[in-house]
C-alpha positions in Angstrom: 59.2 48.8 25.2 59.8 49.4 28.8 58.2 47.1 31.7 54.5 47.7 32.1 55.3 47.4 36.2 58.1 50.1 35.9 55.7 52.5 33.5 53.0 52.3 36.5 55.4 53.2 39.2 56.6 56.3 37.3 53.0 57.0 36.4 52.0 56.1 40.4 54.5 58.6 41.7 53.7 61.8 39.3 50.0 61.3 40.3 50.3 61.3 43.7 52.8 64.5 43.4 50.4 65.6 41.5 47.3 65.3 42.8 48.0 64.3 47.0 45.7 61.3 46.5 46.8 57.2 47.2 47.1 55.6 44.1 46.7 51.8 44.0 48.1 49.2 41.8 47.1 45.8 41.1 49.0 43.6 38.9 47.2 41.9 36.1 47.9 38.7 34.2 49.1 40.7 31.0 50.3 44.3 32.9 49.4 46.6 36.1 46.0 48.9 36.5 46.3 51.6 38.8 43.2 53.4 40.4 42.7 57.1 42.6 40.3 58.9 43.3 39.2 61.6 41.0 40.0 65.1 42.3 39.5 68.6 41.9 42.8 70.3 40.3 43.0 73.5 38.8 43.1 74.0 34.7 47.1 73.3 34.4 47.0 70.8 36.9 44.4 69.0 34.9 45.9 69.1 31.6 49.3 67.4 33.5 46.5 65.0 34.7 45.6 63.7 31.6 49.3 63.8 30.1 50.1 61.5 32.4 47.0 59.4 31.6 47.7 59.8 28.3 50.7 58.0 28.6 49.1 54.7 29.7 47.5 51.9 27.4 43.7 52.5 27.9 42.4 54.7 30.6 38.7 56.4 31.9 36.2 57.5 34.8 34.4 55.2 37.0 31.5 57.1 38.4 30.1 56.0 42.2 26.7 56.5 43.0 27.7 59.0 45.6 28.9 61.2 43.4 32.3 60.3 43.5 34.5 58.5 40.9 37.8 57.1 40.7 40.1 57.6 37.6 41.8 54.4 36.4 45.1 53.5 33.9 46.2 50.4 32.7 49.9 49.4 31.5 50.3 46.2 29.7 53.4 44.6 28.2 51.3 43.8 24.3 51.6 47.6 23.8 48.2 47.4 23.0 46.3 50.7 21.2 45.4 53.3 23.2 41.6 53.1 24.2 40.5 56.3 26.6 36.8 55.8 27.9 34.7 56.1 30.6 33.1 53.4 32.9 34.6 50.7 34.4 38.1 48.9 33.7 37.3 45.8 31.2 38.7 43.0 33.8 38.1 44.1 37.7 41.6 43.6 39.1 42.5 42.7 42.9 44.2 45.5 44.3 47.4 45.2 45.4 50.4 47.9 46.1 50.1 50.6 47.4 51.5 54.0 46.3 51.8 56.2 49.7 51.5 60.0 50.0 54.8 61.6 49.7 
């Protein structure tokens, strides 16, 4: 199984290709969560989108109260099942790295 950090990275760096938007990354006691905000992308773009999610342990949709909402994805080294939801992540995480616009 590769490194949970190194999976993030990779995952980090297609989103902001993709998408144009900061990713961040905090590490975790068991992997790394990464969190962006959620944009508007057009119907292929999307589907890429949520490949690349897809590819992550668990991942969902954290709605703000303004409207907004932030997309999250957690790697972890226990290659735990996939779980895709919505709301928040299931341990808040202290954010750390930052991905940078490219």
């Amino acid at each position: 199984m590769t490194d949970p950090a190194d999976r993030a990275w990779d995952a980090a760096a297609q989103l902001v290709a993709l998408t144009g938007e900061e990713v961040r990354l905090a590490h975790l006691a068991d992997g790394v969560r990464l969190r962006f905000r959620a944009p508007s992308l057009a119907y292929e773009s999307h589907l890429e989108l949520l490949r690349i999610l897809g590819e992550s342990d668990s991942f969902g949709h954290e709605r703000r109260s303004d409207g907004g909402g932030e997309l999250w994805a957690t790697y972890s080294g226990a290659g735990t099942p996939r779980s895709h939801r919505c709301g928040p992540p299931s341990r808040p995480g202290q954010l750390g790295s930052r991905v940078s616009r490219q």
